[in-house]
C-alpha positions as CSV (number, residue, x, y, z in Angstrom):
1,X,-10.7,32.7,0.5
2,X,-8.1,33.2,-2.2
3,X,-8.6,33.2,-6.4
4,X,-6.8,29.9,-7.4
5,X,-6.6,27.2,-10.0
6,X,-7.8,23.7,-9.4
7,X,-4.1,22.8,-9.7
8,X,-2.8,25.5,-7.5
9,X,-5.4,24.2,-4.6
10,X,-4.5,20.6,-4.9
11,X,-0.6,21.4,-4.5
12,X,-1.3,24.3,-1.7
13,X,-3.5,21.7,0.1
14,X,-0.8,18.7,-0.1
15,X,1.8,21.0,1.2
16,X,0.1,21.5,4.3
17,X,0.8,18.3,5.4
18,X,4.7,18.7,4.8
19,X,4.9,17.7,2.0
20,X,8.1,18.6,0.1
21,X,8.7,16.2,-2.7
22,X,6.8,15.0,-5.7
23,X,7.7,12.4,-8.3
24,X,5.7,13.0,-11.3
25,X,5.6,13.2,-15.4
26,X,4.2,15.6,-16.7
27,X,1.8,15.6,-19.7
28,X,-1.0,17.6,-21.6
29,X,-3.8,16.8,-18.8
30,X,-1.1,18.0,-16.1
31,X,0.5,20.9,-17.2
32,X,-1.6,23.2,-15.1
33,X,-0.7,20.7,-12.0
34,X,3.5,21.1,-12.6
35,X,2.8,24.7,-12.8
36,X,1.3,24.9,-9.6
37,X,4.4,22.8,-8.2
38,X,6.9,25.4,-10.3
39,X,5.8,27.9,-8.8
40,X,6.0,26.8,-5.2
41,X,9.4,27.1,-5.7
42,X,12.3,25.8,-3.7
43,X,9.6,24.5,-1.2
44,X,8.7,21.7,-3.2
45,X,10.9,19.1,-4.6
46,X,9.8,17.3,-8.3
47,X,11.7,14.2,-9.5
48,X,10.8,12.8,-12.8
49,X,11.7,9.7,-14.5
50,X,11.7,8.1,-18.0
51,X,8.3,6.5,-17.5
52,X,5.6,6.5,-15.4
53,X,6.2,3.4,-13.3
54,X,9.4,4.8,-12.1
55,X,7.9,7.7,-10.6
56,X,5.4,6.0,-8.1
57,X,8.0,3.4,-7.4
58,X,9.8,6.2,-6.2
59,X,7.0,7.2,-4.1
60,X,6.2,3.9,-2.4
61,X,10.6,3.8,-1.7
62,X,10.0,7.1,0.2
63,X,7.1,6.4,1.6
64,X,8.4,2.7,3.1
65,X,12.0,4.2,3.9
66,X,10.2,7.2,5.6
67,X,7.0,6.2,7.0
68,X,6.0,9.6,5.4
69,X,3.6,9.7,2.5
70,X,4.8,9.6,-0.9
71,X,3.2,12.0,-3.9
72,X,3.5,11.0,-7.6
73,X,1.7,12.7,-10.0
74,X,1.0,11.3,-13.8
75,X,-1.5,11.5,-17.0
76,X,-4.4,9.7,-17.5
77,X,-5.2,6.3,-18.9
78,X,-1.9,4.5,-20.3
79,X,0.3,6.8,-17.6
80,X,-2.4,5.6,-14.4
81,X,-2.1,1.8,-15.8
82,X,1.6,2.4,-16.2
83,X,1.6,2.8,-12.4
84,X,-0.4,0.0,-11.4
85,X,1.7,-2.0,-10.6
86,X,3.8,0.5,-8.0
87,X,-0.1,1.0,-6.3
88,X,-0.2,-2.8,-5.7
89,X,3.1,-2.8,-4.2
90,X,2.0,0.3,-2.0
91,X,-1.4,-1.5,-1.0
92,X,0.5,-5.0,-0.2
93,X,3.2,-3.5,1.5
94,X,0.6,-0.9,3.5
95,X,2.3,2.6,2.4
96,X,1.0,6.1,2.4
97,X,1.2,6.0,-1.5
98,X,-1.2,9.1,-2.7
99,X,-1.4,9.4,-6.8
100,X,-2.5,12.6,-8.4
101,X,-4.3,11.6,-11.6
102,X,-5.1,13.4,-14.5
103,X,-8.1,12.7,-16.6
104,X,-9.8,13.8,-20.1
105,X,-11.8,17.0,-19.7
106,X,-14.3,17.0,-17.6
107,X,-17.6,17.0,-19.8
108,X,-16.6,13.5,-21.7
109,X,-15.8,11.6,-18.7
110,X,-17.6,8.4,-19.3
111,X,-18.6,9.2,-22.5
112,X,-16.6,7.1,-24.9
113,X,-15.6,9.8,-27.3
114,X,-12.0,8.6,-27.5
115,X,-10.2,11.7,-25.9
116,X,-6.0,11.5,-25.6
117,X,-5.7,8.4,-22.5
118,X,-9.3,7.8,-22.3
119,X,-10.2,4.6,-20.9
120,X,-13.5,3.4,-19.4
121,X,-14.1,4.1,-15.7
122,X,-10.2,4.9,-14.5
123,X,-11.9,6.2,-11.1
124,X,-13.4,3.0,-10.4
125,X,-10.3,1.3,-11.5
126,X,-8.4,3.1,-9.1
127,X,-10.7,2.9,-6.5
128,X,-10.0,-0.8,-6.7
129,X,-6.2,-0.5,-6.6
130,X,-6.3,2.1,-3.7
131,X,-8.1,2.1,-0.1
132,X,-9.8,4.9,-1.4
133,X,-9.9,6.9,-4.3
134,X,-12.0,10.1,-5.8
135,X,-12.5,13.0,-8.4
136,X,-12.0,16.6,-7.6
137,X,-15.2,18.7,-9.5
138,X,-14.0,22.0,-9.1
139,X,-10.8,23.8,-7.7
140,X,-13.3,24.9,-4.7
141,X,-13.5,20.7,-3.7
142,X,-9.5,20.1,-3.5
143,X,-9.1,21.2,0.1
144,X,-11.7,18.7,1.3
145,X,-10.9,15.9,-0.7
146,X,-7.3,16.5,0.0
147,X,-8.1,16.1,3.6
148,X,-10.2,12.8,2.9
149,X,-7.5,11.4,1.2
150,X,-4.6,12.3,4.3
151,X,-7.7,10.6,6.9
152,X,-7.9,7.5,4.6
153,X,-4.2,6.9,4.9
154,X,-3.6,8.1,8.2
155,X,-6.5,6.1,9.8
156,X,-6.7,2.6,10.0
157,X,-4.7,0.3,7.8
158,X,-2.2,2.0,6.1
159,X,-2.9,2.0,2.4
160,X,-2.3,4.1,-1.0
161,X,-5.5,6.6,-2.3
162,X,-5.7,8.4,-5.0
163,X,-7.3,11.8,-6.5
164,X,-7.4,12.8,-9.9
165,X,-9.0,16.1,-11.8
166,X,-10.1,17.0,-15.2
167,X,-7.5,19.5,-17.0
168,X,-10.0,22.2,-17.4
169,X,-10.8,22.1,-13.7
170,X,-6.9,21.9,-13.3
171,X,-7.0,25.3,-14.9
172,X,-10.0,27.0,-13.9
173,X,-9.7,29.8,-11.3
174,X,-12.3,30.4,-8.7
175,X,-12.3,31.1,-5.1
176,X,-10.7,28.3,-2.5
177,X,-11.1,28.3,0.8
178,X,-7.6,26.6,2.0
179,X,-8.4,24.5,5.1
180,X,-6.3,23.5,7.6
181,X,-4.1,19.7,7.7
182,X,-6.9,17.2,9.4
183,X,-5.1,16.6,13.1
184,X,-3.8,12.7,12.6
185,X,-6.5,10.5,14.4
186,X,-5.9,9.4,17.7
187,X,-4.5,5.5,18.0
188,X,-7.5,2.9,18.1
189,X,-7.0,1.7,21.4
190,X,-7.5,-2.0,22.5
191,X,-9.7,-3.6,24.7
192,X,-9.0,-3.6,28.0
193,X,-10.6,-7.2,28.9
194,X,-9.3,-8.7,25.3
195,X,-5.5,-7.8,26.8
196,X,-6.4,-8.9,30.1
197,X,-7.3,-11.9,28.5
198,X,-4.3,-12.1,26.3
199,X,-2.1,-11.6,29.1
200,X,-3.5,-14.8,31.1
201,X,-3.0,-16.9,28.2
202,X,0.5,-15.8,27.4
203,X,1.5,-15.8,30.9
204,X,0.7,-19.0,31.3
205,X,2.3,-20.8,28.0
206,X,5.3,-22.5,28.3
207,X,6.8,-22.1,25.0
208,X,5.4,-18.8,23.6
209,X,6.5,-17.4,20.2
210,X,6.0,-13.8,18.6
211,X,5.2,-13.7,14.8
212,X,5.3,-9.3,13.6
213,X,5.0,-7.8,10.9
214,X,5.0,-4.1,9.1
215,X,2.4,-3.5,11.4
216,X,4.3,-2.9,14.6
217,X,7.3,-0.8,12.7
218,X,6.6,2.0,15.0
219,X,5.8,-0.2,18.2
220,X,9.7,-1.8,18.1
221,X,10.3,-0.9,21.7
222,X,7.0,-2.2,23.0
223,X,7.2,-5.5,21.1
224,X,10.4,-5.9,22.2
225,X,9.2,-5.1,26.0
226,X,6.4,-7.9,25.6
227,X,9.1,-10.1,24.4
228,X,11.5,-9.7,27.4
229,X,9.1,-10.0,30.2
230,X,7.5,-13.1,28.3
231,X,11.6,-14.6,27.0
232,X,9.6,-15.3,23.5
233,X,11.6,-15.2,20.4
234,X,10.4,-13.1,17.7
235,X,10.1,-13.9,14.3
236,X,9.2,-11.8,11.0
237,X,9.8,-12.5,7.3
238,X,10.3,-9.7,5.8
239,X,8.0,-6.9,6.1
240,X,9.1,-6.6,10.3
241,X,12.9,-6.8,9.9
242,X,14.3,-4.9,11.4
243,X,11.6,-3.5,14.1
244,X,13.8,-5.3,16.7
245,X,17.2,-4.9,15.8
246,X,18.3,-8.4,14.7
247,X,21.5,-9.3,16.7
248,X,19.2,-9.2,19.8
249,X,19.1,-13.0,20.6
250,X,14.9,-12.8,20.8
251,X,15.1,-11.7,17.3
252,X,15.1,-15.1,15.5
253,X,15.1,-15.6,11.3
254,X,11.9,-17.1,10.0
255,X,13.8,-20.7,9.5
256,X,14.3,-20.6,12.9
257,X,10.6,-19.3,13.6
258,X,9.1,-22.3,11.2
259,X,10.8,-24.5,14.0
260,X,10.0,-22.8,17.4
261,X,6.5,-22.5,15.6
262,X,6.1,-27.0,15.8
263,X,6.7,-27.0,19.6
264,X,4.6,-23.6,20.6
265,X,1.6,-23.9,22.7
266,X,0.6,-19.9,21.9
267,X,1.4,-17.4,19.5
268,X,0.8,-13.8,19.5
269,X,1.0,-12.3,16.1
270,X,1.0,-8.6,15.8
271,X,0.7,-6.3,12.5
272,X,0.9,-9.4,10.7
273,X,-1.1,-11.4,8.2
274,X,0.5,-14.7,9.4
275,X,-0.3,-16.4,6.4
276,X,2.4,-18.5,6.2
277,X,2.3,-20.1,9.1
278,X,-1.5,-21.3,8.8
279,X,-1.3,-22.0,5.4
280,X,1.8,-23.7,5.3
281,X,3.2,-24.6,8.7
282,X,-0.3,-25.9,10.1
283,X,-2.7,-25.4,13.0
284,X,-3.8,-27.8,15.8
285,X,-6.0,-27.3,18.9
286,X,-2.6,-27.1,20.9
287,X,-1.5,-23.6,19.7
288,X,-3.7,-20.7,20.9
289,X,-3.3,-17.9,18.8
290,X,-3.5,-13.7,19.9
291,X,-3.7,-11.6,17.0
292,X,-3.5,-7.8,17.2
293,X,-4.2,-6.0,14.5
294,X,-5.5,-2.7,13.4
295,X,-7.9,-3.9,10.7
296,X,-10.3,-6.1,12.4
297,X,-10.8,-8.1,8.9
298,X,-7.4,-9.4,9.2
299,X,-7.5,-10.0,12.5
300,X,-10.0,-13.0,11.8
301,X,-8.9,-13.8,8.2
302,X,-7.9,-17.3,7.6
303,X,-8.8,-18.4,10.7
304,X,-10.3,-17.4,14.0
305,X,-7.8,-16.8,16.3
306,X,-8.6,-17.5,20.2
307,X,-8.4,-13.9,20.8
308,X,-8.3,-11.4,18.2
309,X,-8.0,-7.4,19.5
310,X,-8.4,-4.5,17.0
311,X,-5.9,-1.7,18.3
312,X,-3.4,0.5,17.0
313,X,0.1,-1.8,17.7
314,X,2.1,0.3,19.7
315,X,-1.1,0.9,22.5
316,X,-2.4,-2.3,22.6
317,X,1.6,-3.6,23.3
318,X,2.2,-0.8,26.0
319,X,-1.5,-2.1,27.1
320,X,-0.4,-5.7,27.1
321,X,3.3,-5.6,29.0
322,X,1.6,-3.9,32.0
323,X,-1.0,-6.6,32.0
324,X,2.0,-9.4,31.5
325,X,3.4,-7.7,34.6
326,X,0.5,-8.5,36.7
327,X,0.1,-12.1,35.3
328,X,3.7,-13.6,34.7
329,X,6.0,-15.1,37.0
330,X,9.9,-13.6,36.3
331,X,11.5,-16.1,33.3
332,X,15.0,-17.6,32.9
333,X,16.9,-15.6,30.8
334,X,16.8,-17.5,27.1
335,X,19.7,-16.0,25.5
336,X,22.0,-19.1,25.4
337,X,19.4,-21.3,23.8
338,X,18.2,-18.6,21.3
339,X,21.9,-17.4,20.6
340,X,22.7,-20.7,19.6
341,X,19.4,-21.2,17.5
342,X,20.6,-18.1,15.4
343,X,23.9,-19.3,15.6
344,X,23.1,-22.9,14.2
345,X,20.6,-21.4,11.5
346,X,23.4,-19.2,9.8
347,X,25.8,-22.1,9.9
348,X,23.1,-23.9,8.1
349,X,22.7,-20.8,5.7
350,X,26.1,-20.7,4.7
351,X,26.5,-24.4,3.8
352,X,23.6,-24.9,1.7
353,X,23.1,-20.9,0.5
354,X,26.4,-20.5,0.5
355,X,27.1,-17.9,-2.7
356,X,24.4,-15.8,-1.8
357,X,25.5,-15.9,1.9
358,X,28.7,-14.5,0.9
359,X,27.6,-11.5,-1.1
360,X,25.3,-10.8,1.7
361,X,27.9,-11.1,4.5
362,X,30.2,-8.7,2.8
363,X,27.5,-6.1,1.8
364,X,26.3,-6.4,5.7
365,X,29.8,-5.3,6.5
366,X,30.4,-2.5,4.6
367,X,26.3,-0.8,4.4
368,X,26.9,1.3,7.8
369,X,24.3,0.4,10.4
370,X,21.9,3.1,9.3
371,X,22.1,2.2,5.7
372,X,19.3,1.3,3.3
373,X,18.9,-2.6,1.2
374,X,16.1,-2.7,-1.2
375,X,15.8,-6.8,-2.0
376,X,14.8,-7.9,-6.3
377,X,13.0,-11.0,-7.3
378,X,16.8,-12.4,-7.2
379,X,18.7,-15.5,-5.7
380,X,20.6,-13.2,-3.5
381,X,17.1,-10.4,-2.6
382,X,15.7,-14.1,-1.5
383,X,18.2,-15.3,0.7
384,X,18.1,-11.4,2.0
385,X,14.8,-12.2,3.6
386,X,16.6,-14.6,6.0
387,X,20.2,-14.4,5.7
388,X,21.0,-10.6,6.0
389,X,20.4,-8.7,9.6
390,X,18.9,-5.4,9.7
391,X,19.4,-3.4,12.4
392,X,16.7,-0.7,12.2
393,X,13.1,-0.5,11.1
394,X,12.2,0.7,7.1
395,X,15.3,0.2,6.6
396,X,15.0,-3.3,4.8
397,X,12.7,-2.5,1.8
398,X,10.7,-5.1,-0.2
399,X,7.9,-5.4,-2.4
400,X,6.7,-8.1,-0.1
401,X,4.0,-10.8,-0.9
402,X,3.4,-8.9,-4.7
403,X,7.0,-10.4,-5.7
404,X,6.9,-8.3,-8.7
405,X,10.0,-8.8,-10.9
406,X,11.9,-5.0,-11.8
407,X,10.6,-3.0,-8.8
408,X,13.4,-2.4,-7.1
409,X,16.0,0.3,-9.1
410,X,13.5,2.9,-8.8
411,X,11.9,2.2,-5.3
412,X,15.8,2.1,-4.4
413,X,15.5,5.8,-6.6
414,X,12.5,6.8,-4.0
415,X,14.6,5.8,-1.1
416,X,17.7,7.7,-1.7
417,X,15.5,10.2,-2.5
418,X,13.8,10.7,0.7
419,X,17.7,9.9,2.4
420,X,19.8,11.7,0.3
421,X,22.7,11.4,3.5
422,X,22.4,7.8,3.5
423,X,24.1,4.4,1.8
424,X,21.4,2.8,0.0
425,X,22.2,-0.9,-1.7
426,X,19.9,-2.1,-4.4
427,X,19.9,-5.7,-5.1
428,X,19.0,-7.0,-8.6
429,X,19.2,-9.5,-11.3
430,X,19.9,-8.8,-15.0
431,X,16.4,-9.7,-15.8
432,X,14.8,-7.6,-12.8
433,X,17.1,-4.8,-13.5
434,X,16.2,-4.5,-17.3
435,X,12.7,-3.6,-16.8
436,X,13.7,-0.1,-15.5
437,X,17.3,0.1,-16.4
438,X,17.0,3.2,-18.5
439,X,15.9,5.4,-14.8
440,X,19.9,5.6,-14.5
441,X,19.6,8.4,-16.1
442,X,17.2,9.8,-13.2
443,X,20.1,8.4,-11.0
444,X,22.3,10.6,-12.8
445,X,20.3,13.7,-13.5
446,X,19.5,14.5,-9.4
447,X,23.1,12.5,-8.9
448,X,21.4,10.0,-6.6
449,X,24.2,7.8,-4.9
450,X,22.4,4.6,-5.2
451,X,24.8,1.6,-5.3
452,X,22.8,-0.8,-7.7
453,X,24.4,-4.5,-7.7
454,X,23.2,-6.7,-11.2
455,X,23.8,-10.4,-10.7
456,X,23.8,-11.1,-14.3
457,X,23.7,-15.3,-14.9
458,X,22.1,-14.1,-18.7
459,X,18.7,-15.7,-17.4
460,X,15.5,-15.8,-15.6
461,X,17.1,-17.5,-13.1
462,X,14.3,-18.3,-10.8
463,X,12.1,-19.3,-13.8
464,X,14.6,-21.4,-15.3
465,X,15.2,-23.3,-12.1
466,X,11.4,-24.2,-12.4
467,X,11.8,-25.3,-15.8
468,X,14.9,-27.8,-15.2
469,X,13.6,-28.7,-12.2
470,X,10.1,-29.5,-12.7
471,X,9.3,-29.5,-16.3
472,X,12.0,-32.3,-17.0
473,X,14.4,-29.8,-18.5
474,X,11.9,-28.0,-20.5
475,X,13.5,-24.5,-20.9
476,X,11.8,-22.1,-23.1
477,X,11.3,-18.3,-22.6
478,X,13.8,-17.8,-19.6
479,X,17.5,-17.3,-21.3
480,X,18.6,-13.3,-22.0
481,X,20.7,-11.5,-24.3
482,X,22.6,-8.6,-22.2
483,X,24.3,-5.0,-23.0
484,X,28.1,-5.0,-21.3
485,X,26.5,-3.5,-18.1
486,X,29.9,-1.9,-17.0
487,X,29.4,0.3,-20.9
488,X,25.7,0.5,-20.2
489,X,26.4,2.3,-16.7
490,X,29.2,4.8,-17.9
491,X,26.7,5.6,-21.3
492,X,24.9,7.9,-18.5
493,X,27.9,9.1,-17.2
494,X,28.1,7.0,-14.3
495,X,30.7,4.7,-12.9
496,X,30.2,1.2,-14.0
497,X,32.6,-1.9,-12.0
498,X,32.7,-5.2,-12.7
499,X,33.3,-8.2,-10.0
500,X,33.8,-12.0,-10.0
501,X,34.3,-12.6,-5.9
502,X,32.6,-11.2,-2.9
503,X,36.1,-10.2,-1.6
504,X,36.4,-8.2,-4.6
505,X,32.5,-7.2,-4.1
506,X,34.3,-5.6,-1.2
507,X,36.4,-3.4,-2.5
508,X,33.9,-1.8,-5.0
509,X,31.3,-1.1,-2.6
510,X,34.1,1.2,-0.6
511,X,34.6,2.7,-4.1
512,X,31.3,3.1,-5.0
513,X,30.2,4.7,-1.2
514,X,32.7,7.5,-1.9
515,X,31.2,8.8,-5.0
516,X,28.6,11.3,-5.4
517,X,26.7,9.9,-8.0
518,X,24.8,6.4,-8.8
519,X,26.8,3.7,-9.6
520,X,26.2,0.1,-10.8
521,X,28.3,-3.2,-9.7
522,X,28.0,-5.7,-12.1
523,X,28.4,-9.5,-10.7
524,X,28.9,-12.6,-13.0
525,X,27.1,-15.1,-10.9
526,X,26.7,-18.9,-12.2
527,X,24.0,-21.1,-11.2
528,X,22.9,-20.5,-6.9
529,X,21.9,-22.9,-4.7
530,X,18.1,-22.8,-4.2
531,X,17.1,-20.8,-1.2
532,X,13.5,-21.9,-1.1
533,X,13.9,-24.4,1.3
534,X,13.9,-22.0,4.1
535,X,11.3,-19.9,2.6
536,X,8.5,-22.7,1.6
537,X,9.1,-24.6,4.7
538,X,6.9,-27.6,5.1
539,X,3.7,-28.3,7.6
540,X,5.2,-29.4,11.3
541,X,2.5,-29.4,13.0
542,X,-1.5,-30.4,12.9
543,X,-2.8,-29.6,9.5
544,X,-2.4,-26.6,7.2
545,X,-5.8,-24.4,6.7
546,X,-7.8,-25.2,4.1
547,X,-6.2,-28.8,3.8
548,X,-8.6,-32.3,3.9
């Protein structure tokens, strides 16, 4: 046992998990907690940011781009609320997220007084935010509740936690007893007569179909195992792309899924909430559904599926490709017929998204294969989800089915971060972009080479689509006034280009890959063709859940 603050056992216990970078702000409630991290010296990484949301957008971009877990540290109160909105990202995209919160001192917790960032009950708020949350007492509780918090997000689903300590107890010294990293839990295996099952019903279909998700990223090879013994395409929107490299002809965009999904007879959906499909696509007593999933109340949520098996994904798949051995008859080879579904769905894409197809084509060409796209609640981030391959897994990054507008700068931040030898492309519009605009000078400060493209059409484009389209031409609320973003970029010292074509697009990509340092393309872009048809695809089959 060792004299130590509160602070000082928090940071000595996170950094026996490996961890080597923090993203934090620091305040008057954490000043004991940044000088615990100063003192760790070169063994510990801190990147700050110009407000609070940046830095634990940050963290969830490491964490996704990583599969590590990402640390951010912030005051109390207005800084944990300025976060919120990073946690729900972290919890809907399943990331090892863990915040380090301050809090008023310890003695007024709960008791109204009206301390500096007191607000009522923030442990119970983030305990709703988080998979699990808590308060460290004394210094002497840190390595245990350290330890909880690494179990929670290493076991299970895969979700953000949270801590948080009192300053006082931040800077009180008493002996710690340091423990050692819990051991990461061993995988949740499946059951052996559920995959035996499974592998009867899938060896028998005739026109099976594989539906993944986020939850498989680490099971790519098995998945894509089951997938050649059984010849099933694979589909994912756009939390699995990239778990099977998608120029593989079984790798199939979610268009094309929506249609293989109308003449399946079974499905086996893996790491996946597969809402989509039963809420929009429909559900008859033709289709036979597998689900595997680690959270046994997904595997049942929406509907019941005919078999549902709680495993860890990569077991249960190993598990279920021998099983397939024993139960399926060798398969013609589909790669014709699937080549020339893929083949006839990007035709499609590029006469009806045709812009956005473009720009996508050209950044596709120039990102090298192990490079990094973080999508924006943007015409261009939407056709992304269908019309841009990826080639590896975390390395397509969204904020999934939260959709928040102005996440994506500094999650692209986190992920450069945590890749600091690799491309990284961040896709935006001028209204996403604004929200966080002003962490280019993060960008600059740690000379993050992030490649940030704005499509600036002066507007709320999506919004304003709505509007025209729906409200009889109704628009209020979704036209913008802009800075120059070319002067806005080089005000922080970085370079800022301006483009009109995606041949010129080209061009400034090569120039922007060569430079040490952030820089921001800006785009002109008029009007673009809706993508939404081949993301709210219509019901093709029986009836959609929850429909008379």
């Amino acid at each position: 046992m060792s004299k130590m603050t509160g602070a000082e056992a928090i940071i000595k216990s996170v950094r026996r998990y490996g961890i080597d970078t923090i993203f934090g702000l620091p305040g008057g409630q954490t000043y004991h907690l940044f000088d615990a991290v100063y003192n760790e010296g070169d063994q510990l990484r801190i990147f700050n940011s110009r407000h609070e949301q940046g830095v634990a957008y940050m963290a969830y971009g490491y964490a996704r781009s990583t599969g590590r877990v990402g640390v951010y540290t912030v005051v109390p109160g207005p800084g944990v609320l300025n976060t919120g909105s990073a946690l729900c990202t972290a919890y809907a995209g399943n990331e090892r997220v863990l915040c380090l919160a301050g809090q008023i001192p310890s003695h007024w917790i709960g008791k109204g007084v009206g301390f500096l960032h007191e607000i009522p009950d923030q442990l119970g708020i983030l305990q709703r935010l988080t998979k699990w949350a808590e308060r460290i007492e004394t210094p002497a509780d840190a390595p245990r509740l350290v330890n909880q918090a690494f179990r929670e997000m290493n076991s299970g689903r895969p979700r953000p936690v949270a801590l948080e300590m009192a300053p006082d107890i931040m800077g009180m010294q008493e002996e710690v007893e340091l423990l050692p990293a819990s051991p990461a839990p061993e995988p949740v295996q499946a059951d052996p007569d559920l995959v035996e099952a499974a592998a009867r019903l899938l060896g028998k279909a005739g026109s099976p179909l594989i539906v993944f998700g986020h939850g498989c990223v680490d099971a790519g090879a098995e998945l894509l195992q089951v997938a050649n013994i059984l010849q099933a395409p694979c589909t994912t929107q756009w939390g699995g792309k990239g778990i099977i490299d998608e120029r593989h002809y079984l790798s199939q965009p979610y268009s094309a899924g929506h249609r293989l999904w109308a003449r399946a007879d079974a499905v086996l959906a893996v790491g996946t909430r597969l809402d989509i499909p039963q809420l929009q696509w429909g559900l008859d007593d033709e289709l036979k559904v597998i689900r595997i999933d680690i959270d046994a109340a997904q595997v049942a949520n929406i509907t019941e599926p005919e078999i549902g098996i709680v495993a860890d994904a990569k077991s249960a798949l190993a598990d279920l490709a021998a099983a397939l051995e024993r139960h399926t008859a060798a398969r013609q080879s589909r790669k014709q017929e699937l080549t020339g579904l893929k083949t006839a769905m990007f035709e499609e894409f590029e006469r009806n998204v045709g812009p956005q197809m473009e720009i996508l084509k050209v950044i596709r060409e120039e990102l090298p294969e192990d490079g990094f796209l973080v999508d924006e609640v943007t015409q261009v981030g939407y056709a992304s989800w269908f019309g841009f391959p990826v080639y590896r897994p975390r390395h397509f990054i969204s904020s999934g089915y939260q959709g928040n507008l102005g996440y994506g700068y500094t999650t692209a931040l986190g992920v450069q971060a945590a890749n600091p030898d690799k491309k990284v492309v961040a896709l935006g519009g001028d209204g996403g972009f604004m929200y966080q605009a002003t962490e280019m000078a993060t960008a600059v400060k740690y000379r993050l080479n992030l490649v940030n493209i704005v499509f600036n059409n002066h507007s709320y484009g999506n919004v304003q689509r709505a509007q025209q389209e729906e409200f009889g031409g109704n628009v209020i609320g979704s036209d913008l006034s802009n800075p120059d973003f070319v002067r806005f970029a080089e005000s922080f010292g970085a370079p800022g280009l301006r483009v009109a074509t995606a041949e010129q697009l080209r061009k400034a990509l090569r120039q922007a890959f060569k430079e040490t340092g952030p820089v921001l393309i800006e785009m002109p872009s008029a009007d673009m063709p809706s993508p939404w048809p081949y993301i709210l695809m219509p019901r093709n089959r029986g009836k959609m859940v929850g429909s008379e």
